[in-house]
Structures are given as structure tokens and as C-alpha cells.
N, C-alpha and C positions, 0 to 999 in steps of 0.2 A: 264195402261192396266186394268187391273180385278180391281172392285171398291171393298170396304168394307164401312158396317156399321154396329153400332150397339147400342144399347140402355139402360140403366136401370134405369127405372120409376115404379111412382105408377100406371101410364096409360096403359091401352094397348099402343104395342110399332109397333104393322104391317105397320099399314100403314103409321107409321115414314121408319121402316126401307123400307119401298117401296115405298114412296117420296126420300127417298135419294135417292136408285138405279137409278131411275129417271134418279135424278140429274148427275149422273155417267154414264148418256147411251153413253155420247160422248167418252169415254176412249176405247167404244170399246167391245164387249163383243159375247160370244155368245151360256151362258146361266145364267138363274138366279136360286137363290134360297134363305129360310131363316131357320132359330126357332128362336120358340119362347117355353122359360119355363111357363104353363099354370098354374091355381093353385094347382094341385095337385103336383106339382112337376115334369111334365111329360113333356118330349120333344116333342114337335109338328114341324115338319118339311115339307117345301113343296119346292120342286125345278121342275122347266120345261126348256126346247131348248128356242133357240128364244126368242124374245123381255120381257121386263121387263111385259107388259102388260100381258103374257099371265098367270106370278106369280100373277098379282094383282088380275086378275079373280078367280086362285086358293083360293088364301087368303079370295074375297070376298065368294066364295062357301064354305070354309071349316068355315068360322069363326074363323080364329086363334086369340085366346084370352090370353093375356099373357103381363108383364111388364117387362122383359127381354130378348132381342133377339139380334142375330144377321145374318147379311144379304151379298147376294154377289154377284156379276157378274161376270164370269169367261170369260177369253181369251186362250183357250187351249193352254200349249203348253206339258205337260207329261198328253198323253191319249185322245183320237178323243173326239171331244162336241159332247155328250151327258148327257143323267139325271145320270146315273151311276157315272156319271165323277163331273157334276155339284157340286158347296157345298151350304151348308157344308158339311163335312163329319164329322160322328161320328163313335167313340168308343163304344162300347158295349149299353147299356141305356141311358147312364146319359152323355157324354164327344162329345161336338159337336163344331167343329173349321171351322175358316174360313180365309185363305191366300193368301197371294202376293207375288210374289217373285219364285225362283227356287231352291229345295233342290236336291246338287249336290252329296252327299253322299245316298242318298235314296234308292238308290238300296242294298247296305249294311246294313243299316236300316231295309227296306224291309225283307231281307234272315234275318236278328236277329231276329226279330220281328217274321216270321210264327214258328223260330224253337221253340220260348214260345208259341206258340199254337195261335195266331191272325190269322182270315181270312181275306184279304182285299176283296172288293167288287168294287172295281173302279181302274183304271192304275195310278191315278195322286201321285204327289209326297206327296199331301195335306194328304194322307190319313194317312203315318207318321206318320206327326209328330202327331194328332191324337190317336194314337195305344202308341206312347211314352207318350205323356203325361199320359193316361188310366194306362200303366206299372208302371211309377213313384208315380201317386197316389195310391199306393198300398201301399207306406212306406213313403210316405212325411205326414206333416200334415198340408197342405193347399195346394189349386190350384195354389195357388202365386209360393209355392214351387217346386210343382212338373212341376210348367210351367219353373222356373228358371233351373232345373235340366235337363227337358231333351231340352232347346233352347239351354247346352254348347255342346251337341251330335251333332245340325246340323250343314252342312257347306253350304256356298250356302246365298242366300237372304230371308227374310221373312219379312212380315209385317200380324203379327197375332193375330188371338181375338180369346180364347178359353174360354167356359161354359159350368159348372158341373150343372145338373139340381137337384141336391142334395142341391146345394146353388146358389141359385136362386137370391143373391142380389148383386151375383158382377159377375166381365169379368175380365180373364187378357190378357193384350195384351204384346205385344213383336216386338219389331223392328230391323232391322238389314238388312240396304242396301234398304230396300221399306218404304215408307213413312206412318207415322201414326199422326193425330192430333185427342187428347181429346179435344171433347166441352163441355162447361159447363153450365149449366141451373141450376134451383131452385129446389133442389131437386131433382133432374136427372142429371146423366148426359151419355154423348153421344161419341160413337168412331166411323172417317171414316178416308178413307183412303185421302180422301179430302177437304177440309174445306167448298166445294161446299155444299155437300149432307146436310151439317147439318143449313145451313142459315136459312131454315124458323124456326127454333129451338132452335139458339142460335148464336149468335154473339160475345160468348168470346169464346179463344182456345187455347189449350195448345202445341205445338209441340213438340213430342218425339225426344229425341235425337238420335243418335245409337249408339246401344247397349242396349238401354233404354227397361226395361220390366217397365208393370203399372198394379195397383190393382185399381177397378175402380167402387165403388160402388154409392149410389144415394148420399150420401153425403160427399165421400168423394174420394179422390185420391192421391195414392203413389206410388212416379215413384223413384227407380232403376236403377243407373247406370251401366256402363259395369263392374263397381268394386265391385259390389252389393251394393253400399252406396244409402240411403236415401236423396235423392235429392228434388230439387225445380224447376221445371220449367216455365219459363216467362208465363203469361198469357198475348195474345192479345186481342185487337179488332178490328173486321173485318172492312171495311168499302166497301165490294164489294156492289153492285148492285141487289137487286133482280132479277131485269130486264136485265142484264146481260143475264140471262140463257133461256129468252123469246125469241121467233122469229118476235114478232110484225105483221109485214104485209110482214113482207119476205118468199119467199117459202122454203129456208133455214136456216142453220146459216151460211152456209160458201160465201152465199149470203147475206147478214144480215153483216157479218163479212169483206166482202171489201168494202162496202159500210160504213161501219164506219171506213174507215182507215183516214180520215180525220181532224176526232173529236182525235183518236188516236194519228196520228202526233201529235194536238198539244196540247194533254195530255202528251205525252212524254217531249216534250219541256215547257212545261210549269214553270214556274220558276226555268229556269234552263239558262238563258240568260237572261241578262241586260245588258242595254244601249250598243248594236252589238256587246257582249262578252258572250262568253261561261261562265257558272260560275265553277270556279276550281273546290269548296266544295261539288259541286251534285253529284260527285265521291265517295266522303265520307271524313271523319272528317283528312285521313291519307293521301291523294291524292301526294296535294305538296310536302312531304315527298318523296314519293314514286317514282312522276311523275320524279321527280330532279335528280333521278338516272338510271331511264329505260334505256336498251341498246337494246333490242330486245324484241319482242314481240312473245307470242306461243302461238296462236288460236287453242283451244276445240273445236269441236263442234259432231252434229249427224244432218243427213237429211239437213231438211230446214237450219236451224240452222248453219252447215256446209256452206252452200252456201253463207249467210252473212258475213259469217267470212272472204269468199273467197275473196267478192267484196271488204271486208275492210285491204284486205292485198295491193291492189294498192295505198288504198288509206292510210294508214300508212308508203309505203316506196315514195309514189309519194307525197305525198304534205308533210307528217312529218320527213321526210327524217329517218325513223325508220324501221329497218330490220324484216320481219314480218312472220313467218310460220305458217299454219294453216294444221291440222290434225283431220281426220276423229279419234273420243273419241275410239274406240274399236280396230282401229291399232297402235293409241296412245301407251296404257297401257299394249299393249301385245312385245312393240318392245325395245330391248333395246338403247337408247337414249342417245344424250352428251347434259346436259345443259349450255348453253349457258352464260357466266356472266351476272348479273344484267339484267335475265330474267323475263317478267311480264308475269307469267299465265292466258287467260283470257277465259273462258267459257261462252255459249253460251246457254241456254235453254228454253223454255218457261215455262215448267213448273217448273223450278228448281230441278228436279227429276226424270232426265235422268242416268240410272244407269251407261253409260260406261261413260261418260261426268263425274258424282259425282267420280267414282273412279280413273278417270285421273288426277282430283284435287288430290283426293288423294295421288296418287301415284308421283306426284309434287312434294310437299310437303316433301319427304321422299327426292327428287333427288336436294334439293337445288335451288328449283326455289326464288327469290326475292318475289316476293308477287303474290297475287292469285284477280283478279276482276270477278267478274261474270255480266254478263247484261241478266236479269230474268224477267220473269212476274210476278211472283207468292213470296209477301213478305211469309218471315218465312219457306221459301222451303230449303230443307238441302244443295244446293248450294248456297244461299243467308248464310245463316247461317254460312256456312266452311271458306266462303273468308274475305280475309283482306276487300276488297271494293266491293261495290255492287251498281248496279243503276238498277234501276228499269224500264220498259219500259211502264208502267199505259198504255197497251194496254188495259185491260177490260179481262172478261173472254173468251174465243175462242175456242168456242163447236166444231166447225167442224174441224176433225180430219186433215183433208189438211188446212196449215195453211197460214192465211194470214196478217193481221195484225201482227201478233206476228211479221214476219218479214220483214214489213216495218218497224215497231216501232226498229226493234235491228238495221236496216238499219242505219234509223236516228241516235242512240243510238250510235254506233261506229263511226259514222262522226262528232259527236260533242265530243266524245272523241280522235279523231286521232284532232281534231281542240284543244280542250284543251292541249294535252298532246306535240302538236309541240309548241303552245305557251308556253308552260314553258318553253319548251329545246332553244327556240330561233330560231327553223325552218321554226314559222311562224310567219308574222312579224304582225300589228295593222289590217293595210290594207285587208290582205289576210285573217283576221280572219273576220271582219265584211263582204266580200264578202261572204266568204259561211257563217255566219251566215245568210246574207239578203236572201240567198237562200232558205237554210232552212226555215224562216218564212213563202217564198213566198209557198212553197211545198203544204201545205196542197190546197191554190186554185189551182194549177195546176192539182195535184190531183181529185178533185170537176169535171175538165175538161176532162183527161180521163175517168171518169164514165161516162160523157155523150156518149161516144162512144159505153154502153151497146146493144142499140141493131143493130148498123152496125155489132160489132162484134158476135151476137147472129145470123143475115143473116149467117155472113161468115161460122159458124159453123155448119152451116146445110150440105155444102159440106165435114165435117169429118164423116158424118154420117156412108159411108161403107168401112168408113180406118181401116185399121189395125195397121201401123203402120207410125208413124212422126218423121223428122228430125228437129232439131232446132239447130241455129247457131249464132255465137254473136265474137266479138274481144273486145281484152282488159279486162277492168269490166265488160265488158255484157254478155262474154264469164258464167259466175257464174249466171248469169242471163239467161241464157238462159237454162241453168242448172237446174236451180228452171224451169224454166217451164215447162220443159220436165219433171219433177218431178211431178210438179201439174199433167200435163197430164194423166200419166199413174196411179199418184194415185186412181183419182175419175172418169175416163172414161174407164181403163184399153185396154187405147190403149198404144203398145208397142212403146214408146217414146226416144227417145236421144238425147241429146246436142255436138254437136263436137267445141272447136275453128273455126274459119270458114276458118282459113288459112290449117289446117289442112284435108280437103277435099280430098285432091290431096293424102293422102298418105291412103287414104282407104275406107272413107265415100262414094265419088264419085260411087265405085261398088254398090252399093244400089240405085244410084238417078233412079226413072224412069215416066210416066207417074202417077203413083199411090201412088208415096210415095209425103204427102207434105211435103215441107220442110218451115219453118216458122224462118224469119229473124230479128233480131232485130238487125236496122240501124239507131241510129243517128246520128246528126252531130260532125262529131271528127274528130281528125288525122288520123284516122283510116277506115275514111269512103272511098277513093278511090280504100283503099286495100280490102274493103270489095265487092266493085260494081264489083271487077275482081272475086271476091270468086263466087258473085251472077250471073256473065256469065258463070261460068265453068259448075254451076247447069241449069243455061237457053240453052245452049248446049248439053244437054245431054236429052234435053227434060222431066228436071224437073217440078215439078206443086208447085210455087212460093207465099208464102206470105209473102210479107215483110212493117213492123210496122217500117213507117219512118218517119224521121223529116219533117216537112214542107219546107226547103230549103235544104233538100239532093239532088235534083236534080233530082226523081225516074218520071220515068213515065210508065204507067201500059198499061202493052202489054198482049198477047196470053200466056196463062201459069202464068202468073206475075200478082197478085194481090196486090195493094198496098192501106194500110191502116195510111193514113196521120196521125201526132202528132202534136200538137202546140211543137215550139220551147223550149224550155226549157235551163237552166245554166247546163253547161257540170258538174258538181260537184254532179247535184240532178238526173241528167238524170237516172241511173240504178234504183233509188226507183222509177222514173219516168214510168220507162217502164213494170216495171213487171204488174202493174195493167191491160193491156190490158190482159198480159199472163193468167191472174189470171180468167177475164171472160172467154176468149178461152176457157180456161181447164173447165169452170161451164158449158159452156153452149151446150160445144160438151156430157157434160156427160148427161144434160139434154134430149139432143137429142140419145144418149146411152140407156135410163134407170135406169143409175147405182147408188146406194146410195149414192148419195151427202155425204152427212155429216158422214158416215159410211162405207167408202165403203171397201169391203170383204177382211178377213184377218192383218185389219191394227186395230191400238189401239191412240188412241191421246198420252198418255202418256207415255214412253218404260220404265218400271221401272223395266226392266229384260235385260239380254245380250242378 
């Protein structure tokens, strides 16, 4: 959600901290602002509504001049976007902070805080902790201190950078539930809340842990544990992309971003199979261990993410003959729960720093699950970091906030895990593993294939132009897939979309079918396809308006109302990563024909690092 940066150099630090934001425009936002400590000592602050650009303009008008600063995007959610609301927010002269996260005690806070005489100037929660730390500096003797003293008063999440323009040569930051990584440069160094913002800057980084507070000056850095011990944190390096975060010749990223689902696939795969065998170890060092006792499987997830999880629960009890539940992360952790014996916890994220997905994990953990895997995009993310195993899905970075990649790659990613984890147990035999390995390989040109369907399916979108609202429909695995579409849908076109089973019609959906409403079907070739042709006459009887995304030997032929938009044949095993790519243009090209912010669109944030 709300990005962070921040800096301390001997350079001016502006238009670092405003290349990061930048960098962070994908997350979501919808305001910015910074300070910066000038040489006098003196806080210089500028925040504006609206896009990143409109702070760079500020910045370039005011000439903010200064080697310590920090910076921020906000995604409202305590107090309407505006500048009032925007941060950072300061304390009196000198005490100016910038956060992540939701402080759920603030309003108590708040009433403490005016009865010592504080005015606040803004609704948001940020303003807080702000006001506390100013109070605690009054009898600490360091900011180190008085940030450690008043982060044990909050409850709630934070990921925070706070500067006293008094001391102008450090920042402390603090984490807890929102993610922070220190970068580290020559002489500088650098905090965001993403390891994005700081690439053109630096290529080594530190990840906070939680609970973790850090003192953070130009040469030096001391991170604090939740015990308040002196600790040591791994120092990485990156090896993401510059170009990652370019659009090249696409009018998007989230155009940009299915179109590399290709190279993706087989980054995912990439040595991770030999000689038509899954490789055990690409799970991690503990796998076989692990794999050799699974009894049940309990899929995490949120959004998209959820919807993978959905398609990989058939394919865990259907081919690995393993029992599989999957649970949306925020009903998860809120409900009380039996765990299952010799349960594998496995989460789902892109970014790795999904806060109800991280505290699911957690709250696992506590309940006696067997081990914990996560399948992530994003190494050194605090879901990567908590579990026993981790695989990685080297999708690349994935700026538009409607995601696509991410979830072919976890697609992939759980069907060469349900293929590892049944060969261990002995549910899949030599044969059955190199058939859907061969599959898998084949995927990415298939893939290559649906693309070219970009602009038949870019015509067909011209008739969503004055829908309001779509049905989508699917059986079996496709059912979850149809799911994510209607997801995309309404994410970045905001038309009011839904997915039903498609057997399920009859027990409600049907009152809706009419002239106006489309209904958009996803039909391969399956066991399931006859049951589905009767699902697609009860909608052609009622004088529905029909598109259905079919196999080339499903047998469709396109009548009056019935739009049919041919698939090359495909292995029933790859078929569901197969199909969503058409969904995925649909959903681009109706939004194009919409207006609506592709890679942004309103009220939504790429990364949820809030409940």
C-alpha cells in the first residue's frame, strides 16, 4: 500500500527520495509528500493530492536542499486524501515521521495526547505516533530511545521512519507487521519500504525483522530486536532488473506484464526439472523430510492469490491423492480452527507481505501445524523469511496492481509441487510425472499462442463498452478461473462482475441472465464439457448474450446471441493456466475501451500490508 523512503547523505537526498516514490507508484496511493533537514537545521516539508509528479514539481519550485530526508505515498485509510492528511506528519518543529500500517489503539492515544496539551492537524492515525514520540523526547536521551519507548504504547501495525531535525545525521525506523528494508551505499545509507525504490542507489539490503527498531546513520546501522538486544542483520544482494520497472513499448505494465508471462513460466521452471522430473530440493534443503509425512494440505491465500490456491486444491486431491483446504487469510485467523495432523501450511503472496496471509502463518504456527511453505515473488519478504520452505516464482517485478503473471507463475509453481510432493508419497507413479512435466515445458509456447489472440479479443471488447455488469462461468478447475476473471474484470474496468460454478445457474444466477447481461464462459475439453453445453442452453433460453472461450474440438458452433472464441487444443493438466490469459486481455482491453486506470485503478493498492 503507502510506500516509504528515506535517506542520509552527504548529497542532497530530494530527488532520491522522489525517484523512489516513483518507484512505488504501483502500490497505490493517493497522496505524496517529503522533508528534508536543510543546513540550518530546519525542516523543509512539501506534500500535494495526486500523483507523484505533482511533489516533483513542488520540490523542483521550492528547491528543497538537504541531506537527510524522508518521503511517502499514502493510501487513506484513517482520514479522507488530502494535504492535511498526507505525510509526513510532524511534531512541533523539529519531529517529522512517515508510516505504514494501522494504529488500532489511536484513538486512546489521541484523547492522552490533547489532555497534555497536543493539537493534532490531520484525522490520520500517523499523526500519533508523531505527538509520542515529541512527548517521550522530552526525558529520553536519544531519538533511538524515545522511538523505542513510545513504539511499546502502540498496538496495530507500523513500518516507521522518524527525524529530529536537531540531529540531522540519523533516522530511526521501526517495524512491526509492515515491511522495512535498509539499503546500504558508501557513505549513505537508505530506508523504503520496498527494495524497489532504492535500486538506482544501491544494490545491497538489509531486512528488518519484526519487531526490529534501527538507528540508521551515514555510516553506520544498529538494529534492535524485539528484546531490545543488539543484533545483526543478513545483508543481501539484489539481482532484480532495472528494466523490470520500464514499460518499453507497452502502453502498460499490466500489458507489458501478460505478455511476459512466457519468459516467466520459464523462469519459474527453470532449473527446477531434469531429465522429465521435478527436482525434490527446489522446495528447499528440508522438503523430503517434510514431503515424507504430509497428510493434509491448508492453503493461505488473499485475492488473486486465493484463486491459485483454489485451482491447486483439485489438483492436490485429484492427481496427489492429498486432502487440500484453502482459506481466504482474514477468515482464516479470525475463526477458530481444528488442525488437522501432519498439516502443511502453505501461503500464497506476491509480494510476500500480505499482512492477513503473514499473520495466518503466524497464528499456524502457534496452532500446531507441521510445517509452513510459502510460494513468493519477492526473496527476503517476511513470508519467505518465517517459513520452513519457500519457492520462489522469478516472475520479475509486477507493477500493475491487477495481477497477472504473479499468478500464472504460482499456477505453475503448485502443479510442480502437487507433481513433487505425490511422487514422494508414491501417488504418482514415473510415467504420470513426466506427462505433466512434458506439459509444463510445452506451456510457455502455448502460451506464445494465446497472445496472438490479442486483438480478436480486443474487437470482442468493444461490445462491453456499455455493460455494466458480467457473468462468468467455469466447472471443476475453471470454476477458480473464472473467478480470477471476473476479478480482473471489475478490478481495472469496474464493471460489476461475478463467477458462479456453472452448474449452479439454476439455483439463482439464471434471475439475472438477460439480453444485457454477458455472460463469458470458459469451455474446454473435459469430463465436464457436456454438463457444461446443458449449463450454456439454459443461459441461451433465456435469451442470454453468450461468449464462450472454447477448445477447438468442443464441438461449439456460434449462433445468434453465442459468440464463440476458438482455443488451440491444449493437455487437460495445463488447460486452467491455459485459459485465464484470454480472461486477462478481456479484462485489459474492455478497461481500455472504459477509460479506466489500467495499472492504478481507484481505491485499490498492489501491495495490502494492512487488514
Amino acid at each position: 500500500m503507502c510506500g516509504i523512503v528515506g535517506a542520509v547523505a552527504q548529497r542532497d537526498v530530494a530527488e532520491i527520495l522522489v525517484e523512489g516514490l516513483r518507484r512505488l507508484e504501483y502500490r497505490g496511493y493517493d497522496s505524496a509528500g517529503l522533508a528534508v533537514v536543510d543546513e540550518e537545521c530546519q525542516l523543509q516539508r512539501l506534500r500535494r493530492m495526486g500523483k507523484v509528479q505533482a511533489l516533483a514539481d513542488a520540490v523542483n519550485e521550492t528547491q528543497v536542499i538537504g541531506g537527510t530526508g524522508i518521503a511517502h505515498t499514502r493510501w487513506a485509510t484513517h482520514g479522507e486524501p488530502s494535504e492535511a492528511n498526507a505525510h509526513p506528519h510532524v511534531s512541533g518543529e523539529h519531529i517529522a515521521i512517515v508510516h505504514n500500517g494501522i494504529i488500532e489503539n489511536h484513538q486512546a492515544l489521541r484523547e492522552r495526547l490533547q489532555q497534555r496539551g497536543y493539537i493534532f492537524h490531520s484525522q490520520t492515525d500517523t499523526e500519533v505516533i508523531a505527538h509520542l514520540v515529541e512527548w517521550e523526547l522530552r526525558t529520553a536521551d536519544s531519538l533511538l530511545a524515545a522511538v523505542k519507548q513510545a513504539v511499546t504504547q502502540l498496538e496495530g501495525a507500523y513500518g516507521t521512519v522518524v527525524m529530529d531535525s536537531r540531529d540531522p545525521e540519523r533516522l530511526v525506523v521501526a517495524r512491526s507487521g509492515s515491511p522495512l528494508v535498509i539499503g546500504l551505499g558508501v557513505g549513505e545509507n537508505f530506508i523504503a519500504s520496498d527494495q524497489l525504490a532504492l535500486l538506482n542507489v544501491t544494490r545491497r539490503f538489509m531486512f528488518l525483522e519484526e519487531g526490529d527498531v534501527a538507528e540508521v546513520t551515514r555510516r553506520d546501522i544498529r538494529v534492535f530486536d524485539q528484546q531490545d538486544e543488539l543484533v545483526e542483520r543478513e545483508v543481501t544482494e539484489s539481482n532484480i532488473q532495472h528494466d523490470d520497472t520500464d514499460k518499453g513499448h507497452y502502453r502498460h505494465y499490466m500489458q507489458k506484464e501478460i505478455f511476459e508471462q512466457p519468459s516467466a513460466l520459464i523462469n519459474t521452471m527453470e532449473g527446477r526439472i531434469r531429465n522429465n522430473r521435478v527436482i525434490l530440493e527446489s522446495f528447499g534443503n528440508e522438503a523430503k523430510t517434510i514431503f515424507d509425512h504430509v497428510e493434509h494440505i491448508q492453503i493461505i491465500a488473499c485475492g488473486t492469490s486465493y484463486n491459485a490456491g483454489m485451482v491447486a486444491r483439485y489438483w492436490f486431491e485429484s492427481i496427489a491423492g492429498i486432502s487440500c483446504d484453502v482459506e481466504i487469510a482474514s477468515e482464516f485467523r479470525y475463526r477458530k480452527f481444528v488442525t488437522r495432523p501432519n498439516s502443511l501450511l502453505i501461503t500464497l503472496s506476491q509480494s510476500g507481505e500480505t499482512a492477513d496471509t503473514l499473520a495466518a502463518l503466524r497464528l499456524a504456527k502457534e496452532k500446531g501445524y507441521m510445517a509452513a511453505m510459502t510460494i513468493c515473488n519477492v526473496a527476503g519478504s517476511s513470508l519467505v523469511r518465517e517459513s520452513d520452505l519457500a519457492f520462489m516464482t522469478r516472475a520479475g517485478a509486477e507493477i500493475g496492481v491487477a495481477s497477472t503473471k504473479a499468478f500464472t507463475t504460482q499456477l505453475v509453481a503448485l502443479l510442480m509441487l502437487v507433481t513433487a510432493l505425490g511422487k514422494q508419497q508414491g501417488t504418482i507413479d514415473n510415467e504420470q510425472e513426466e506427462k505433466i512435466v512434458h506439459s509444463l515445458q510445452q506451456l510457455p509456447s502455448f502460451i506464445e499462442k494465446a497472445l496472438t489472440l490479442d486483438k480478436p479479443i480486443e474487437l470482442l471488447a468493444e461490445e462491453f463498452s456499455d455493460k455494466q455488469h458480467a457473468l462468468f462461468l467455469g466447472r471443476g478447475e475453471f470454476y477458480p478461473i473464472a473467478v480470477e476473471a471476473s476479478l480482473k474484470l471489475k478490478e481495472i474496468s469496474y464493471i460489476h462482475a461475478e463467477a458462479y460454478a456453472a452448474g449452479e445457474l439454476k439455483h439463482g444466477p439464471l434471475a439475472l441472465v438477460d439480453a444485457e447481461m454477458p455472460v463469458i464462459v470458459v469451455a474446454p475439453t473435459n469430463d465436464l464439457l457436456e454438463k457444461l453445453k446443458s449449463n450454456i442452453e439454459e443461459v441461451r433460453a433465456r435469451g442470454g448474450l453468450l461468449y464462450v472461450f472454447a477448445d477447438s474440438e468442443a464441438g461449439f458452433e456460434e449462433t445468434d446471441g453465442m459468440k464463440i472464441m476458438t482455443m488451440p487444443s491444449v493437455d487437460e493438466i495445463i488447460a486452467p493456466i491455459f485459459y485465464t490469459i484470454p480472461m486477462q486481455l478481456l479484462s485489459y482491453h474492455v478497461a481500455l475501451i472504459k477509460g479506466t486506470d489500467v495499472d492504478q485503478p481507484r481505491n485499490l493498492a498492489k501491495a495490502v500490508t494492512v487488514e
